[in-house]
C-alpha positions as CSV (number, residue, x, y, z in Angstrom):
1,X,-9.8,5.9,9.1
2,X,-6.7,3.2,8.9
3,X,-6.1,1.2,6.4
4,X,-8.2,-2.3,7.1
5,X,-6.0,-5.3,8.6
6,X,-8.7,-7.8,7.7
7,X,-9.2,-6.3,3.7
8,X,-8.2,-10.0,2.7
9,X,-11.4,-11.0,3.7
10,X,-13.2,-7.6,3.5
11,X,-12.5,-6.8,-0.5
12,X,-12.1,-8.2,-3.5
13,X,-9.2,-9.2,-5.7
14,X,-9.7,-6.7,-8.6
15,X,-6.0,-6.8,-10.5
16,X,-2.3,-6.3,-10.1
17,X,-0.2,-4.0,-10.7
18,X,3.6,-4.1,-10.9
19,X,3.9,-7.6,-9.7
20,X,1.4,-7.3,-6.3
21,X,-2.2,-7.8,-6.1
22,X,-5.1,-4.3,-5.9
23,X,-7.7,-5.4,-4.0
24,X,-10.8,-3.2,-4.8
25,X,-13.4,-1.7,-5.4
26,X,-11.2,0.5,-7.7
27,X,-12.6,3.4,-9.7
28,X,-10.2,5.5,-11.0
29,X,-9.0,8.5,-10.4
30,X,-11.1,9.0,-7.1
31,X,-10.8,5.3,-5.3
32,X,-7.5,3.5,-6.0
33,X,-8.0,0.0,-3.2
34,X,-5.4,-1.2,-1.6
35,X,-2.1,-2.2,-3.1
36,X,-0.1,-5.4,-1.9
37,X,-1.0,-8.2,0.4
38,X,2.0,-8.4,2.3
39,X,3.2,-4.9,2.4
40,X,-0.8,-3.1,2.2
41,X,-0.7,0.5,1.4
42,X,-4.4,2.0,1.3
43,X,-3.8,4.2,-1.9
44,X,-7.1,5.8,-1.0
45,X,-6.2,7.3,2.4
46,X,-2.0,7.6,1.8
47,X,-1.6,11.4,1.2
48,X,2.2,10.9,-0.1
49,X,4.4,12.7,2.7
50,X,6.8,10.4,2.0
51,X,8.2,9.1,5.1
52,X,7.9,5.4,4.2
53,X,10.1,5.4,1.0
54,X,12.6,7.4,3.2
55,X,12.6,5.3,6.3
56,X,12.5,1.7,4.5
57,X,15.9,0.1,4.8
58,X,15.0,-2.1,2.1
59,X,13.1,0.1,-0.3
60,X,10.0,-2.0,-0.7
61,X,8.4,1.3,-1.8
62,X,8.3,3.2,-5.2
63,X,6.5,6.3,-6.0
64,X,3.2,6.0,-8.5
65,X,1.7,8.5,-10.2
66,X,-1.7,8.6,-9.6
67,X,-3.3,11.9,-11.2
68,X,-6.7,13.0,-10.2
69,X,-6.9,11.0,-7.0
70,X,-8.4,13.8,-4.0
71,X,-5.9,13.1,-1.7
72,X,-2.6,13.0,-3.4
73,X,-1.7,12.2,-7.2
74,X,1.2,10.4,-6.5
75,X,1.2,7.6,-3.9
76,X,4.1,4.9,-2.0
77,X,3.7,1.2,-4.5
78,X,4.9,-2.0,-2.1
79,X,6.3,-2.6,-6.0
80,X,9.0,-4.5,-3.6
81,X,7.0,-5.7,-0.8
82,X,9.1,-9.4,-1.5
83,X,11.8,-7.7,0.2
84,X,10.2,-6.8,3.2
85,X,11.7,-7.8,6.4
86,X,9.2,-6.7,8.5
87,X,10.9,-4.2,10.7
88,X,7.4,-2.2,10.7
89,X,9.2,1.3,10.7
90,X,6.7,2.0,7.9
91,X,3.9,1.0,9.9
92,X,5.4,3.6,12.0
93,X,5.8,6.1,10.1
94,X,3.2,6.8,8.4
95,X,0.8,9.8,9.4
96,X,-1.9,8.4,8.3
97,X,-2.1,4.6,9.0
98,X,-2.4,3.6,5.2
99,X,0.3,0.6,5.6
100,X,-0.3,-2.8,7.2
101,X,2.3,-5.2,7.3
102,X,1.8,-9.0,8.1
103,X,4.2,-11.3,7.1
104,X,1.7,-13.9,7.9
105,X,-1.0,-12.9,4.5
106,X,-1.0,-14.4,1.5
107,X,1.5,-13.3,-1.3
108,X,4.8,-13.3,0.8
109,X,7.1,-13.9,-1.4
Protein backbone atom coordinates (compact mmCIF):
# COMPACT_ATOMS: atom_id res chain seq x y z
CA UNK A 1 0.00 0.00 0.00
CA UNK A 2 1.43 3.80 -0.80
CA UNK A 3 2.51 5.91 1.35
CA UNK A 4 -0.72 8.21 2.68
CA UNK A 5 -1.04 11.75 0.92
CA UNK A 6 -3.44 12.95 3.59
CA UNK A 7 -1.02 11.42 6.87
CA UNK A 8 -1.10 15.25 8.05
CA UNK A 9 -4.40 14.71 9.04
CA UNK A 10 -4.44 10.91 9.35
CA UNK A 11 -1.34 10.58 12.12
CA UNK A 12 0.06 12.06 14.77
CA UNK A 13 3.03 14.27 15.33
CA UNK A 14 5.28 11.86 17.48
CA UNK A 15 9.00 13.48 17.17
CA UNK A 16 11.71 14.64 14.84
CA UNK A 17 14.51 13.51 13.77
CA UNK A 18 17.43 15.18 11.99
CA UNK A 19 15.65 18.47 11.65
CA UNK A 20 12.10 17.08 10.04
CA UNK A 21 9.07 16.01 11.74
CA UNK A 22 8.09 11.61 12.36
CA UNK A 23 4.66 11.39 12.33
CA UNK A 24 3.62 8.12 14.10
CA UNK A 25 2.56 5.73 15.53
CA UNK A 26 6.32 4.66 15.88
CA UNK A 27 7.38 1.54 17.54
CA UNK A 28 10.64 0.65 16.99
CA UNK A 29 12.30 -1.55 15.18
CA UNK A 30 9.13 -3.00 13.36
CA UNK A 31 7.01 0.49 12.60
CA UNK A 32 9.17 3.52 11.92
CA UNK A 33 6.00 6.45 10.63
CA UNK A 34 6.60 8.55 8.20
CA UNK A 35 9.52 10.89 8.06
CA UNK A 36 9.20 14.59 6.68
CA UNK A 37 6.21 16.75 5.89
CA UNK A 38 7.33 18.14 2.78
CA UNK A 39 9.45 15.54 1.40
CA UNK A 40 7.22 12.21 3.13
CA UNK A 41 9.01 9.00 2.95
CA UNK A 42 6.95 6.06 4.60
CA UNK A 43 9.95 4.35 6.48
CA UNK A 44 7.58 1.50 7.05
CA UNK A 45 6.93 0.50 3.42
CA UNK A 46 10.51 2.00 1.72
CA UNK A 47 12.52 -1.23 1.12
CA UNK A 48 15.91 0.85 0.45
CA UNK A 49 16.69 0.10 -3.42
CA UNK A 50 17.97 3.25 -3.57
CA UNK A 51 16.84 4.93 -6.51
CA UNK A 52 15.76 8.22 -4.85
CA UNK A 53 19.15 9.12 -3.27
CA UNK A 54 20.54 8.37 -6.88
CA UNK A 55 18.10 10.19 -8.94
CA UNK A 56 17.65 13.45 -6.60
CA UNK A 57 19.42 16.40 -8.19
CA UNK A 58 19.50 18.02 -4.99
CA UNK A 59 20.24 15.24 -2.55
CA UNK A 60 17.35 15.83 -0.19
CA UNK A 61 17.96 12.24 0.82
CA UNK A 62 20.52 10.49 3.28
CA UNK A 63 20.71 6.99 4.14
CA UNK A 64 19.46 5.88 7.99
CA UNK A 65 20.21 3.05 9.59
CA UNK A 66 17.38 1.47 10.86
CA UNK A 67 18.24 -2.18 12.25
CA UNK A 68 15.59 -4.66 12.82
CA UNK A 69 12.92 -3.00 10.73
CA UNK A 70 11.17 -6.23 8.40
CA UNK A 71 11.55 -4.57 5.41
CA UNK A 72 14.87 -3.00 5.13
CA UNK A 73 17.37 -1.84 7.97
CA UNK A 74 18.49 1.01 6.43
CA UNK A 75 16.01 3.47 4.83
CA UNK A 76 16.16 7.14 2.38
CA UNK A 77 15.92 10.32 5.47
CA UNK A 78 14.28 13.74 3.55
CA UNK A 79 17.26 14.92 6.22
CA UNK A 80 17.29 17.78 3.32
CA UNK A 81 13.80 17.91 2.27
CA UNK A 82 14.39 22.20 2.53
CA UNK A 83 16.10 21.75 -0.63
CA UNK A 84 13.63 20.20 -2.45
CA UNK A 85 12.54 21.72 -5.68
CA UNK A 86 9.95 19.58 -6.42
CA UNK A 87 10.90 18.01 -9.67
CA UNK A 88 9.01 14.72 -8.34
CA UNK A 89 11.62 12.34 -9.94
CA UNK A 90 11.56 10.65 -6.58
CA UNK A 91 8.01 10.27 -6.52
CA UNK A 92 8.89 8.53 -9.71
CA UNK A 93 11.18 6.54 -8.85
CA UNK A 94 10.40 4.81 -6.25
CA UNK A 95 9.19 1.02 -6.59
CA UNK A 96 7.22 1.17 -3.94
CA UNK A 97 5.32 4.51 -3.61
CA UNK A 98 6.79 5.36 -0.03
CA UNK A 99 7.53 9.19 -1.08
CA UNK A 100 4.95 11.95 -1.31
CA UNK A 101 6.02 15.31 -2.20
CA UNK A 102 3.69 18.50 -1.77
CA UNK A 103 5.27 21.63 -1.68
CA UNK A 104 2.03 22.88 -0.47
CA UNK A 105 2.28 20.93 3.52
CA UNK A 106 3.30 22.29 6.30
CA UNK A 107 7.23 22.42 7.15
CA UNK A 108 8.41 23.81 3.73
CA UNK A 109 11.20 25.40 4.48
Amino acid sequence: MPIDPNFEENRELVDEHNGHDVWGPVEEPDTLGIHGTHVAVDFDICLADGACLEDCPVDVFEWVDTPGHPESEIKADPANEAQCIDCMLCVDVCPVDAIDVDAGRQGRA
